[in-house]
C-alpha positions as CSV (number, residue, x, y, z in Angstrom):
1,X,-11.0,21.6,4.9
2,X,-13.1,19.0,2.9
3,X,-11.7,15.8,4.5
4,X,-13.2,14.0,1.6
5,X,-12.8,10.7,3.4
6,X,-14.7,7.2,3.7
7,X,-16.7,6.1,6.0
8,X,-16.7,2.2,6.5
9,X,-18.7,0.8,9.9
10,X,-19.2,-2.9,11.1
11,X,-18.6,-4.1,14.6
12,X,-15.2,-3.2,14.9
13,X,-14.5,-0.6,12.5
14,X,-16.2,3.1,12.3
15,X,-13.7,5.0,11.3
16,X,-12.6,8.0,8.7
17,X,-9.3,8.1,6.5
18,X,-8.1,10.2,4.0
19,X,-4.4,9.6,2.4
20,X,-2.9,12.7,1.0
21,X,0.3,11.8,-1.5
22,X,2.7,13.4,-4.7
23,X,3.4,15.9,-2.4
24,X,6.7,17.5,-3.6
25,X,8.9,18.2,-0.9
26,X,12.1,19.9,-0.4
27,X,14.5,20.9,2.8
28,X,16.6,19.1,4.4
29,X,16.6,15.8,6.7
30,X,19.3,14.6,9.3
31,X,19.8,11.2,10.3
32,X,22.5,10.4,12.5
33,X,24.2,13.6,11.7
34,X,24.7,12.9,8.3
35,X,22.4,15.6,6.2
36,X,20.4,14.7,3.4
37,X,19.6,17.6,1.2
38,X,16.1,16.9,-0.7
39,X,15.4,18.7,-3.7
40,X,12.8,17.3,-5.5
41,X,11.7,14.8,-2.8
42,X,8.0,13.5,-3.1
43,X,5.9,12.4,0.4
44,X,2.6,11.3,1.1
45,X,0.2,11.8,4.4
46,X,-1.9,9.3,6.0
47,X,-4.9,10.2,8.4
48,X,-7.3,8.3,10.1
49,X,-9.9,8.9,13.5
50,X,-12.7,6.8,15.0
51,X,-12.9,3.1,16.3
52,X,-10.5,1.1,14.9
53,X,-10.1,-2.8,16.3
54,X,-8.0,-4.6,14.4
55,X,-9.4,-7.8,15.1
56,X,-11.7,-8.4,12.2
57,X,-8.4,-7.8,9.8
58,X,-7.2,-10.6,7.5
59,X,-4.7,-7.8,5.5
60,X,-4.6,-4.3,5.6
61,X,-1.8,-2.7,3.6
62,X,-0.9,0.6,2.2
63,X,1.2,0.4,-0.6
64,X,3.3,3.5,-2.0
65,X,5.7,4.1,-5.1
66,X,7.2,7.0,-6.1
67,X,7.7,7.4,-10.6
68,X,10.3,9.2,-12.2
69,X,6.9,11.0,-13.6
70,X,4.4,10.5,-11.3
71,X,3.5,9.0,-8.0
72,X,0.6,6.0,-6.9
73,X,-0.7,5.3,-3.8
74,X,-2.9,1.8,-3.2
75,X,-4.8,1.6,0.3
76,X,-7.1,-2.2,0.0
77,X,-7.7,-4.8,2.7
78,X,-9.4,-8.1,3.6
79,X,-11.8,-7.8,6.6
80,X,-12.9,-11.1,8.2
81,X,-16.6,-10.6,9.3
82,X,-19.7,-12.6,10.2
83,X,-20.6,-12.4,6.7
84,X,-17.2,-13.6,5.0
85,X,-14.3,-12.0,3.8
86,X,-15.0,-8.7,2.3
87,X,-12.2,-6.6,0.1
88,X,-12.2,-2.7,0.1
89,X,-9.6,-0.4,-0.9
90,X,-9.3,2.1,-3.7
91,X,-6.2,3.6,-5.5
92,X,-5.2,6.8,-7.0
93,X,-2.0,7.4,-9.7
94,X,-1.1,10.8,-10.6
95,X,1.8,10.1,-13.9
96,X,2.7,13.1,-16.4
97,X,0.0,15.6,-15.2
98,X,-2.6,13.8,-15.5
99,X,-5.2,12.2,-11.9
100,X,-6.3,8.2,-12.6
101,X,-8.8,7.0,-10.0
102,X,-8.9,3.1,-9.3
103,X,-11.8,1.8,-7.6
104,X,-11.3,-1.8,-5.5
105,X,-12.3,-4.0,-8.5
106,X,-10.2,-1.9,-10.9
107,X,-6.9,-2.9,-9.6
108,X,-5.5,-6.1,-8.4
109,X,-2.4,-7.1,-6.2
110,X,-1.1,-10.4,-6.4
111,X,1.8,-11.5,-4.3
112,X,3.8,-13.6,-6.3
113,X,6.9,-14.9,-4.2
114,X,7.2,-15.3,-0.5
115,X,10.0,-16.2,1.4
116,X,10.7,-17.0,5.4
117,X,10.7,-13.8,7.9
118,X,13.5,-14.0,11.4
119,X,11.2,-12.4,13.2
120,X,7.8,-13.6,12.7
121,X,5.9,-16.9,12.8
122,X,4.9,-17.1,8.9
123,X,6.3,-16.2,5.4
124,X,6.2,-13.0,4.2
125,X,5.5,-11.3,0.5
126,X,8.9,-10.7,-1.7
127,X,7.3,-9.8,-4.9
128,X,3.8,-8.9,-6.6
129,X,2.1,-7.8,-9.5
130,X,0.4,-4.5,-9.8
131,X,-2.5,-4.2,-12.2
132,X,-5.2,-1.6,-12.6
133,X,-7.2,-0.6,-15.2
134,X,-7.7,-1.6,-19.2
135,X,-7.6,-0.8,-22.6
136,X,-9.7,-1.2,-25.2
137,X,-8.1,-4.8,-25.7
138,X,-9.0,-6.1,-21.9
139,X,-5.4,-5.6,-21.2
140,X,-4.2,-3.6,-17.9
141,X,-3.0,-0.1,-18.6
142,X,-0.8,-0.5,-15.2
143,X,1.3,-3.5,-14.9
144,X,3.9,-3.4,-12.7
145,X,6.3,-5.8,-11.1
146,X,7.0,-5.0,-7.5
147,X,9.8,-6.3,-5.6
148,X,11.3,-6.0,-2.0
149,X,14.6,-4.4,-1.2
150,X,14.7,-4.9,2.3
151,X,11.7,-5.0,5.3
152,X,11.6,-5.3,8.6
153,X,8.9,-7.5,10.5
154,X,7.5,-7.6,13.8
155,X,5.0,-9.8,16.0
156,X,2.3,-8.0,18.4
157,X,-1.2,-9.0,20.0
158,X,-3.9,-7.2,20.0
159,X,-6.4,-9.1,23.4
160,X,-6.2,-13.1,22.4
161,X,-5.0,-12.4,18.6
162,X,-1.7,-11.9,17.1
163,X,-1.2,-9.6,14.3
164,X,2.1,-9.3,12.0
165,X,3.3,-6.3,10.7
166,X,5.9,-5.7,8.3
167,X,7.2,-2.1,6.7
168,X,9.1,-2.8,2.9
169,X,11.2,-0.7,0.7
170,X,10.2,-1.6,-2.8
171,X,11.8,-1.3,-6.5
172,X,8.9,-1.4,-9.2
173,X,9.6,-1.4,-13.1
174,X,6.3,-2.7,-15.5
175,X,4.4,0.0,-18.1
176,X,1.9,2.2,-18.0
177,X,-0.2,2.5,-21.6
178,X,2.4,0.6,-23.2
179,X,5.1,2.9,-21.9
180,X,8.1,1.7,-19.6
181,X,7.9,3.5,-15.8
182,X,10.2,2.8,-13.0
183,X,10.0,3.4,-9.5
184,X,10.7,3.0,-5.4
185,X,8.7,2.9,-2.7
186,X,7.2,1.7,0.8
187,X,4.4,-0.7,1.7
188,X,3.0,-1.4,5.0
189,X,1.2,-4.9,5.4
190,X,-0.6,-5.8,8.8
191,X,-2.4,-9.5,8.8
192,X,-4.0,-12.0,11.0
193,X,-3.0,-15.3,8.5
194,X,-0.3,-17.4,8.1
195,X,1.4,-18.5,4.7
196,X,3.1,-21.3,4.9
């Protein structure tokens, strides 16, 4: 198998990824013996190997939604190096058939609201806006708002530096080309920072 993956390498990071997603999926799932039948379920899979330290990370997030015709997945982080803070990331959106690519500077995530977290030391993201590309006008083709439905948060160390994590269940409505989408998802967001 072509992994197909990246390759990024500084003093704490060598290390190859590839994220797989708009699977479709069917079976059947059972939590807590209650069965779930999925039909027309969609999943993603996320795979990484080499040195990974996640002491040089400022935010590392991978963010997830699922359309009613389509599916995007956004990987981008902030590393804090010698040389400054440096961005990566890329994005993919697969919506009515058709692949979109998004390099780093051809999206942008802004977190827009923030509120107070029970189980860590800082305030966490509620809601953002999801932009990526642009039409002949300058104006994003993807513009989504992005909100939280519930997380869960938790506090670990990694040697001498504390790291948050927090998992979210998101609810995303915004256009794409001009054209209403809707959608749910998940986002994963590990830092080093505190907002206050």
């Amino acid at each position: 198998m072509d992994d197909g993956g990246k390759l990024a390498v500084c003093p704490t990071l060598a290390q190859r990824f590839y994220d797989m997603f708009a699977f479709k999926v069917t079976g059947e799932i059972d939590v807590r013996g209650k069965k779930i039948i999925l039909e027309n379920g969609r999943g993603i899979i996320e795979h990484g190997t080499g040195i990974f330290s996640n002491l040089s990370i400022y935010d590392w997030r991978w963010f997830n939604l699922q359309l009613t015709n389509g599916a995007i997945h956004i990987f981008y982080h902030s590393l804090d190096l010698k040389e400054g803070l440096i961005e990566g990331g890329e994005g993919a959106l697969v919506i009515d058939g058709e692949w979109y690519h998004f390099q780093r500077g051809d999206f942008k995530v802004e977190e827009v609201k923030y509120s107070e977290d029970e189980n860590i030391p800082t305030k966490v993201a509620t809601e953002w806006r999801v932009t990526g590309g642009k039409d002949e006008e300058g104006k994003p083709l993807l513009d989504l708002k992005v909100t939280s439905t519930t997380k869960i948060s938790w506090l670990g160390t990694h040697g001498k530096e504390n790291q948050t994590l927090t998992n979210y269940v998101l609810e995303a409505e915004g256009t794409w080309k001009k054209k209403e989408i809707k959608g749910k998802g998940t986002m994963e967001n590990q830092q080093h920072r505190i907002i206050e």
